[in-house]
C-alpha positions in Angstrom: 0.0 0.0 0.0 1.5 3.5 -0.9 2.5 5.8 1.6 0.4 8.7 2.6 2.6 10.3 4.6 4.1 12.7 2.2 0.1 14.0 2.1 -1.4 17.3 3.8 -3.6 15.7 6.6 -7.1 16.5 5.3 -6.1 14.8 2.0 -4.3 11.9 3.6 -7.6 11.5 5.9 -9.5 11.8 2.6 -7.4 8.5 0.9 -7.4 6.7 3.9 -10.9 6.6 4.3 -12.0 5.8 0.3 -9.3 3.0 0.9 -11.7 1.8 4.0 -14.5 2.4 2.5 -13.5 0.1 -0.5 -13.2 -2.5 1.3 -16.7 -2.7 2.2 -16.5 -3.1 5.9 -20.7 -2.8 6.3 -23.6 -2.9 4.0 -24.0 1.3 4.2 -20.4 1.3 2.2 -21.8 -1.4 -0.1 -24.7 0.5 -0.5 -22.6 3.8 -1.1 -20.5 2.4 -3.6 -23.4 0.9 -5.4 -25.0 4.1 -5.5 -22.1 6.5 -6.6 -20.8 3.5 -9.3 -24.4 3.7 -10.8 -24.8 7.2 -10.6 -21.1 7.5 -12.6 -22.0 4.8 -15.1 -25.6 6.9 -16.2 -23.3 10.0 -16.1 -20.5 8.4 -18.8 -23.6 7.0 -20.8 -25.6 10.8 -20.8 -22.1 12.3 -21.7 -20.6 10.0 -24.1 -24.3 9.5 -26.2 -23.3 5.8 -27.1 -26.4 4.3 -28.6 -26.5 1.1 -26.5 -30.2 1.4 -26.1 -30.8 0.5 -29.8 -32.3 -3.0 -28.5 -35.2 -1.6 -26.1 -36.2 0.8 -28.6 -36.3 -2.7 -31.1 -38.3 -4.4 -27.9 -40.6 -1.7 -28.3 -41.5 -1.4 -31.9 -41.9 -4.8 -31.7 -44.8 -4.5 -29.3 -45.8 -1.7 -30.1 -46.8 -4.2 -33.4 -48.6 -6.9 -31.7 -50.2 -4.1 -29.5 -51.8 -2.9 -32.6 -52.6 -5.7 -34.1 -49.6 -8.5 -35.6 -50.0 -12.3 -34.3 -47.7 -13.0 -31.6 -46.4 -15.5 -33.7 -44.7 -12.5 -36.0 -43.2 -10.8 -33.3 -39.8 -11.4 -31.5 -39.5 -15.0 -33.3 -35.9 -14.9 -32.2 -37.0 -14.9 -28.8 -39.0 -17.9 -26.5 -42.7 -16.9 -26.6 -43.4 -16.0 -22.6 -40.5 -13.2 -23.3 -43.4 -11.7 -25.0 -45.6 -11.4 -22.4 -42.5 -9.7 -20.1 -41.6 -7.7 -22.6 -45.3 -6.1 -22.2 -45.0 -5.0 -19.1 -43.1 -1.8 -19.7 -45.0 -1.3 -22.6 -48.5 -0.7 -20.5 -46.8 0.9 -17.5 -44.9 3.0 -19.8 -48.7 3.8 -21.4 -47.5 2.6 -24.8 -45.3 5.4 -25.4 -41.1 4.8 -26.6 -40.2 7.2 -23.8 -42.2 5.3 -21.2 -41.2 2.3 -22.4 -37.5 3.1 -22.2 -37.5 4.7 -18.9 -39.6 1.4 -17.4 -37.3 -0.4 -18.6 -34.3 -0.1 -17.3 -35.8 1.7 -14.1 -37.0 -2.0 -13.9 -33.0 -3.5 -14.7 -32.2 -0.7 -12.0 -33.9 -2.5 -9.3 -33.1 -5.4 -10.3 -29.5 -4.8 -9.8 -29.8 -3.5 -6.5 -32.1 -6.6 -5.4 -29.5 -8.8 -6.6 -26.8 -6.8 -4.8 -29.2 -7.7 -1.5 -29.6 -11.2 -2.1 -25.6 -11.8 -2.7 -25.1 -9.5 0.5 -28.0 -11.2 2.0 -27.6 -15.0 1.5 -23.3 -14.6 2.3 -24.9 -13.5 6.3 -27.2 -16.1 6.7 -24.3 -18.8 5.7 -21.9 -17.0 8.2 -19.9 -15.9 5.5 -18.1 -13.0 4.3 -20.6 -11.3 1.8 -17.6 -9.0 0.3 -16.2 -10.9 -2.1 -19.3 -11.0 -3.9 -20.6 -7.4 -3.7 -17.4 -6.4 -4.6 -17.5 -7.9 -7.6 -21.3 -7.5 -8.7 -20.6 -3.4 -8.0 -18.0 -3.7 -10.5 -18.6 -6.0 -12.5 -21.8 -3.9 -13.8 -19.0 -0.7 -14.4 -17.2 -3.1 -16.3 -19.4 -4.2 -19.2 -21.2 -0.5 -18.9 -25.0 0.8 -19.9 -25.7 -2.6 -21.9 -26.1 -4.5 -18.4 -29.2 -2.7 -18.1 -30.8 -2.9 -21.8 -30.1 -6.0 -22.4 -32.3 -9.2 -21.3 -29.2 -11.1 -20.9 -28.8 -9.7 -17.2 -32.3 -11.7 -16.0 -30.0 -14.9 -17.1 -27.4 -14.2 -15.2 -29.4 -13.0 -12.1 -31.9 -16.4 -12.3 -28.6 -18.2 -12.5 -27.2 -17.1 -9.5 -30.5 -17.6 -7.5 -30.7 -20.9 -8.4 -26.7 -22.0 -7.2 -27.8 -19.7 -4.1 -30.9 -21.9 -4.1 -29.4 -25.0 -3.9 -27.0 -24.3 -1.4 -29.7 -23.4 0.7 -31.4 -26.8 0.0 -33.8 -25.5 -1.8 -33.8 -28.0 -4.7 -37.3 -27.5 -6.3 -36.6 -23.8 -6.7 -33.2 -23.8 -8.2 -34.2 -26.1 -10.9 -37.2 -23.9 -11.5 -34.9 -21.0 -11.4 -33.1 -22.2 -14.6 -36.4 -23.8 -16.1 -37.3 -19.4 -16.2 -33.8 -18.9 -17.3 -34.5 -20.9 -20.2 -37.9 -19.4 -20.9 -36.6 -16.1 -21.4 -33.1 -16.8 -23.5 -32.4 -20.7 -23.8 -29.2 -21.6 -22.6 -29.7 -21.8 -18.8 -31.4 -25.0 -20.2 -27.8 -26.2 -20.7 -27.2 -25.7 -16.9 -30.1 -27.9 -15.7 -27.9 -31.1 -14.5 -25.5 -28.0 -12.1 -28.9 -27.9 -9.9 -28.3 -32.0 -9.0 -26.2 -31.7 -6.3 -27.1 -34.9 -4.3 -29.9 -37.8 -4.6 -33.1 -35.5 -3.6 -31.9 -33.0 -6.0 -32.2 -34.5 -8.7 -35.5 -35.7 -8.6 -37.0 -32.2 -6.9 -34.6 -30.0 -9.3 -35.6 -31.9 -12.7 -39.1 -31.8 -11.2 -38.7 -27.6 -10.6 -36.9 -27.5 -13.9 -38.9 -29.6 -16.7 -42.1 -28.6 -14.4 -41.5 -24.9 -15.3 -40.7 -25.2 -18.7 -43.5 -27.8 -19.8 -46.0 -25.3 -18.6 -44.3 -22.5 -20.1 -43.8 -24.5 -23.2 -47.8 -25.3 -23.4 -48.8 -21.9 -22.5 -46.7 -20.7 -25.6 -48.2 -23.6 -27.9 -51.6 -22.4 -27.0 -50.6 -18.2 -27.3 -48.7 -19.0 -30.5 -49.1 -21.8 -32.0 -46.2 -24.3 -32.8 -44.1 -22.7 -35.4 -43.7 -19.6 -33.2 -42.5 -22.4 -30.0 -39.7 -23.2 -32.3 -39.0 -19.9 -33.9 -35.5 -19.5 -31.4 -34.0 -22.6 -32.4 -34.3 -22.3 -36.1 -33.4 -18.2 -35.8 -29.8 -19.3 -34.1 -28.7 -21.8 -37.3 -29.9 -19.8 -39.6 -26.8 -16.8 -38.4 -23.4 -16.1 -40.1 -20.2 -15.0 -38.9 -20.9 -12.3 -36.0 -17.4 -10.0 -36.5 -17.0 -10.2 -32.5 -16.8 -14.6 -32.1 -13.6 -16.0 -32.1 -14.0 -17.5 -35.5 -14.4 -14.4 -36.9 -10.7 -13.0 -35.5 -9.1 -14.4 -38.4 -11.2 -12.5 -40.9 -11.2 -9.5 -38.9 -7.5 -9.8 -38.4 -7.6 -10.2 -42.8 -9.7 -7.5 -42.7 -7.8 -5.0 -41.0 -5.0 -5.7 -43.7 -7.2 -5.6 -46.6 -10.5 -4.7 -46.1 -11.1 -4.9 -50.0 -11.7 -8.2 -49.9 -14.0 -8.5 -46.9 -17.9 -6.7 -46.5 -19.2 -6.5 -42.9 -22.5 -5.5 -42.9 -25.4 -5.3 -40.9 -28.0 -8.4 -41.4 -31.3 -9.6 -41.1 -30.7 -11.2 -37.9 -29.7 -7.6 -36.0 -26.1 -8.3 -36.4 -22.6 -7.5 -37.9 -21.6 -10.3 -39.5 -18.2 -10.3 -41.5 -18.4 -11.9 -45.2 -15.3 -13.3 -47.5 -12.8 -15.5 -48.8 -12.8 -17.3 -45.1 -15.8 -16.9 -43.6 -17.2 -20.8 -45.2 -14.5 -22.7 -44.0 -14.6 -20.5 -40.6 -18.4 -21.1 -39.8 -17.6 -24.9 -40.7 -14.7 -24.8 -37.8 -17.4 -23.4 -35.5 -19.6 -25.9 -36.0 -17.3 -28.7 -35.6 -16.4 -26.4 -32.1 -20.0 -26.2 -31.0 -20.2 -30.0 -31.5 -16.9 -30.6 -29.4 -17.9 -28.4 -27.4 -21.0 -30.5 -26.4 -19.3 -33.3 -25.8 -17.2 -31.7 -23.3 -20.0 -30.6 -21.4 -21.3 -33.9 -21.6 -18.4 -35.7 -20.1 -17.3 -33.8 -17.2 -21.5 -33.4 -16.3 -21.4 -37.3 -16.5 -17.9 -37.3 -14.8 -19.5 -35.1 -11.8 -23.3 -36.8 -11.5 -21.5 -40.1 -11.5 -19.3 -39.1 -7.9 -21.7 -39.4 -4.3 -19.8 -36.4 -3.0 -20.6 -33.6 -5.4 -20.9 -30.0 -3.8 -22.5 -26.8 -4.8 -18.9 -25.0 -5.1 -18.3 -27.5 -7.9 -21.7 -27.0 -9.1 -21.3 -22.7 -9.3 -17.7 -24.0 -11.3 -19.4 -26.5 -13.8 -21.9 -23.6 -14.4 -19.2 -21.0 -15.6 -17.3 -23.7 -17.6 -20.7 -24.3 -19.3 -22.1 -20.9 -19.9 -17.9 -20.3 -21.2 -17.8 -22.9 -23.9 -21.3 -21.8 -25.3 -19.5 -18.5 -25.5 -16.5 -19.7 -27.0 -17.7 -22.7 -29.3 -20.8 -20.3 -31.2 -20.4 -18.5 -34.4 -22.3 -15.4 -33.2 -20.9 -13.4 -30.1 -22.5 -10.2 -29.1 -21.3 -7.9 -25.8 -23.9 -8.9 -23.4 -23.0 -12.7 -23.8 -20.6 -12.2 -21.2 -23.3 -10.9 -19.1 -24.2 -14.9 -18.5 -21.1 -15.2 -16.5 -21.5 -12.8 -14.3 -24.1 -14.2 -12.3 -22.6 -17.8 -11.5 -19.3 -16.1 -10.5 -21.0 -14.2 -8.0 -22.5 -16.6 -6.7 -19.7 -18.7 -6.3 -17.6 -15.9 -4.5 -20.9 -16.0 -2.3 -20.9 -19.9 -1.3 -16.6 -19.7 -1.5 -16.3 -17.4 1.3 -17.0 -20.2 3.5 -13.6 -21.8 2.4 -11.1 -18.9 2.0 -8.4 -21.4 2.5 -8.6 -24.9 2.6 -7.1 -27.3 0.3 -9.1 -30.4 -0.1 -6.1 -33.0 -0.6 -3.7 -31.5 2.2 -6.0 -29.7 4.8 -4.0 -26.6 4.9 -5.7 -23.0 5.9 -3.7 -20.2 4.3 -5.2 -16.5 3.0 -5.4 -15.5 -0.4 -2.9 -13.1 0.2 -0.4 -15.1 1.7 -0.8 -19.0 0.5 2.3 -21.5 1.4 5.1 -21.1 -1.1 5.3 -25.4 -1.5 2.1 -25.2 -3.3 2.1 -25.1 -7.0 -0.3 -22.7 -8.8 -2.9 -25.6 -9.8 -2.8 -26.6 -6.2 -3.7 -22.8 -5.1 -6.9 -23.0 -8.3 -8.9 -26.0 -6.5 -8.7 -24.1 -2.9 -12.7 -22.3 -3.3 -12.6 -18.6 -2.7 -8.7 -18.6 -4.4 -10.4 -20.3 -7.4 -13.4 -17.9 -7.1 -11.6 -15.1 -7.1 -9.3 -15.9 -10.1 -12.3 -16.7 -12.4 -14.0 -13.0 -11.1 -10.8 -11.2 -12.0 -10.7 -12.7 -15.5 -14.3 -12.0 -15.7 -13.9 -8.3 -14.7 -11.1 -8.2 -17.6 -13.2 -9.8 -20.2 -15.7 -7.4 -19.6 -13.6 -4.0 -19.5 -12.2 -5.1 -22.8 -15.2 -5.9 -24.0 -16.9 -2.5 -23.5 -14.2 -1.3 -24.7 -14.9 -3.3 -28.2 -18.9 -2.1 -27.5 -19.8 0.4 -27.7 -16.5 2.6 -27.4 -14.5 1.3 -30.6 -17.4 -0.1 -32.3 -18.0 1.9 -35.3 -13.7 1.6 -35.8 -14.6 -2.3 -35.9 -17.3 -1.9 -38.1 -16.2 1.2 -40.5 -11.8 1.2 -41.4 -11.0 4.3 -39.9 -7.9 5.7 -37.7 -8.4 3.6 -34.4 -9.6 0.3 -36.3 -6.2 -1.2 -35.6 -6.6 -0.4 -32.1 -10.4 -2.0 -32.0 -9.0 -4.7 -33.9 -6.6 -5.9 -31.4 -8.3 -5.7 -28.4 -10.6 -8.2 -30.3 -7.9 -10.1 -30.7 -6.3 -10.2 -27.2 -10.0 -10.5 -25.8 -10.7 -13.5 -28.1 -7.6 -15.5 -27.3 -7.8 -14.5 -24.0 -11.1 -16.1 -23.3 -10.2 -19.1 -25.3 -7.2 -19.6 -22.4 -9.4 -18.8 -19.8 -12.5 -21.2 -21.1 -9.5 -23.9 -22.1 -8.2 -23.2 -18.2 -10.8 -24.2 -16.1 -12.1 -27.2 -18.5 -8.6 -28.7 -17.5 -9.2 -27.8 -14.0 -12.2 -29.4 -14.5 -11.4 -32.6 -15.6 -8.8 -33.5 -12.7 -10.8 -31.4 -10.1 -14.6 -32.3 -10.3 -15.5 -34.5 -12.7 -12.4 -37.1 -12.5 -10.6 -36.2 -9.2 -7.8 -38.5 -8.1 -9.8 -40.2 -5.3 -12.7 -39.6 -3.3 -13.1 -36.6 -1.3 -10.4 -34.8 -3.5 -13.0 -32.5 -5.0 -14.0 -29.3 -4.1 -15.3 -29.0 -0.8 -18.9 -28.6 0.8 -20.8 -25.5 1.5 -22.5 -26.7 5.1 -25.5 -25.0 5.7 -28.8 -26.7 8.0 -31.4 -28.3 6.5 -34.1 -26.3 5.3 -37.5 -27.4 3.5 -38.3 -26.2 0.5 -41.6 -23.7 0.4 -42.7 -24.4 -3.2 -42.3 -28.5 -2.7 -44.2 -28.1 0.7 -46.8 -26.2 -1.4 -46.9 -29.0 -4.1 -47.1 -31.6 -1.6 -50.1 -29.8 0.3 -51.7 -29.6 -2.6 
């Protein structure tokens, strides 16, 4: 820590507490920091004019349409059918007016955020933990990725995600798996995250019953609002995409591009997207496929590798749901700015449920501090202790996202239109790109020896021990 002492004494006060209050000692400088970071990120937004909002105005026109008269099954087909119905809310509080609409919305994204900064805060008390890791990163993690958190859907993902790894520690298996069976509803992948909610015996028949419960009634309530084709619409919109300029497919072409943008077009498409066009761009969509596939497979295997062990835990749960939501990321041909949004959530949940462990090593039983950890362990060995392993996966997080806001919407139009800073836009796409391929690439290896084929028994990560506690909505169910 620097020295203050050089520092007239009203300025040296003045440092020493900000340094204080960083740390987050109680929830009224959690709350503080919340509220000035928010306050700074609308500020930068008013100032800087950066059009993130581009996809609530699209929300609205689109229901605005079915408002005045379009079949549902015409509007948002790129989105699951009960997004429709949430996406109507603003729309009649904001009394059908653009304006309205805007401002309910992300008034609505507003409080969300600061309900999701209670629960982490919240839930880290009630387990005897300490709640800072966590609301230290979900106050900056939302400066990070800037504005888009907050008019984009992606951030409901992320936040149902979180609840329902927050759920399970808490035993409440029905509602986590319902949790991501909303998740799904609303964007899709948290379907993909369904076997993370089967922690132990009773979870998986109570989480698969929260999980496929939810969606089958979603799933006929759409069939009966829309008919079939529109129930499908999602799937079919996805395949049907080309090369988005931001995936790591595309970073060769974009990296040809820069060189000689004659023989490249990146244009806008049908599907609300740049997508980058050229002597490449086959043979790179092909590579992605054969990714997504591979990808898939992985998932498959260290899922099978975990649910097949007696002694599975929630921390390894909150990591299988990162690695999962990663390689979707980093095996799909399309990649847009909020995707990294999806991460968000699970990591803060995981620094949540990690607090418990801030130092013990599975395999040895030592306790150690992040700060100072025993100089005879080797860096893997350091990765599988919990809140060390939390914390490295929320620092990468926190650098994927600066760079990339700094891709969107800062150096955007350079990306898109050759100018004087496209280099610069250029490379950061790079370094982010390969970047989260090692990151992704990282923790699947971790994976592997750590959860899902550990050396022996009990070598996984540990157990988050909380008491017993019933589960409302199955007591409901069971009443009934």
């Amino acid at each position: 820590m620097a020295n203050t002492s050089h520092l007239p004494r009203p300025l040296a006060r003045l440092v020493a507490a900000v340094r204080y209050s960083v740390t987050l000692p109680t929830h009224r400088h959690a709350l503080g920091w919340w509220i000035a970071t928010r306050a700074s990120l609308f500020l930068i937004w008013f100032l800087t004019d950066f059009y993130t909002q581009g996809d609530i105005v699209y929300y609205y026109e689109s229901i605005n349409k079915l408002f005045n008269g379009t079949p549902a099954s015409q509007v948002l087909i790129e989105y699951p059918t009960p997004l429709i119905w949430l996406l109507s809310i603003p729309y009649i509080l904001g009394f059908g007016s653009q304006v309205g609409y805007l401002i309910v919305f992300i008034v609505a994204f507003v409080a969300g955020d600061a309900l999701m900064g209670y629960v982490l805060w919240h839930s880290a008390r009630q387990y005897g933990t300490n709640p800072r890791p966590a609301a230290s990163f979900w106050i900056w993690f939302v400066i990070a990725i800037g504005p888009i958190v907050y008019m984009r859907l992606d951030f409901l993902t992320a936040a149902l995600s979180a609840t329902s790894l927050i759920a399970i520690v808490r035993t409440h298996r029905f509602t986590s798996g319902a949790m991501m069976g909303v998740g799904a509803a609303i964007k899709l992948w948290p379907a993909l995250l369904w076997p993370t909610t089967m922690t132990d015996t009773r979870a998986i028949r109570r989480a698969s019953l929260g999980f496929f419960g939810t969606g089958a009634g979603l799933a006929i309530a759409s069939l009966l609002f829309a008919g079939w084709d529109r129930l499908i619409s999602p799937l079919t919109w996805q395949s049907d995409r080309g090369l988005q300029i931001e995936s790591l497919y595309a970073t060769p072409a974009m990296l040809a591009h820069l060189i000689d943008s004659s023989s490249w077009e990146i244009r806008l498409s049908k599907y609300n997207a740049f997508e980058i066009d050229g002597p490449l761009t086959v043979g790179l969509t092909q590579v992605a496929s054969v990714a997504t596939v591979i990808g898939g497979l992985t998932m498959v295997i260290l899922y099978v590798g975990w649910l097949r062990r007696k002694d599975r835990t929630p921390i390894e749960a909150g990591t299988l749901m990162i690695i999962a939501t990663l390689i979707m990321i980093v095996t799909n041909k399309t990649f847009s700015p909020q995707y990294l949004i999806w991460v968000a959530g699970p990591v803060a949940a995981l620094l949540t449920i990690s607090a418990r462990h801030p130092g013990l090593l599975p395999d040895q039983g030592h306790l150690f501090t992040w700060s100072n950890p025993p100089k005879h362990l080797t860096r893997d060995e350091r990765l599988v202790v919990p809140l060390t392993l939390a914390r490295h996966i929320a620092i990468w997080t926190l650098a994927l996202l600066v760079a990339t806001q700094m891709i969107y919407p800062v150096l955007y139009n350079s990306l898109v239109n050759p100018g004087w800073f496209t280099p610069l836009a250029t490379l950061i796409l790079i370094m982010r790109n390969c970047a989260l391929l090692y990151f992704t690439v990282r923790l699947i290896v971790l994976a592997f020896r750590s959860i899902a084929f550990p050396r022996r028994t009990g070598s996984g990560l540990p157990s988050v021990i909380v008491e017993e506690e019933p589960d409302p909505v199955v007591d409901v169910v069971k009443e009934a």
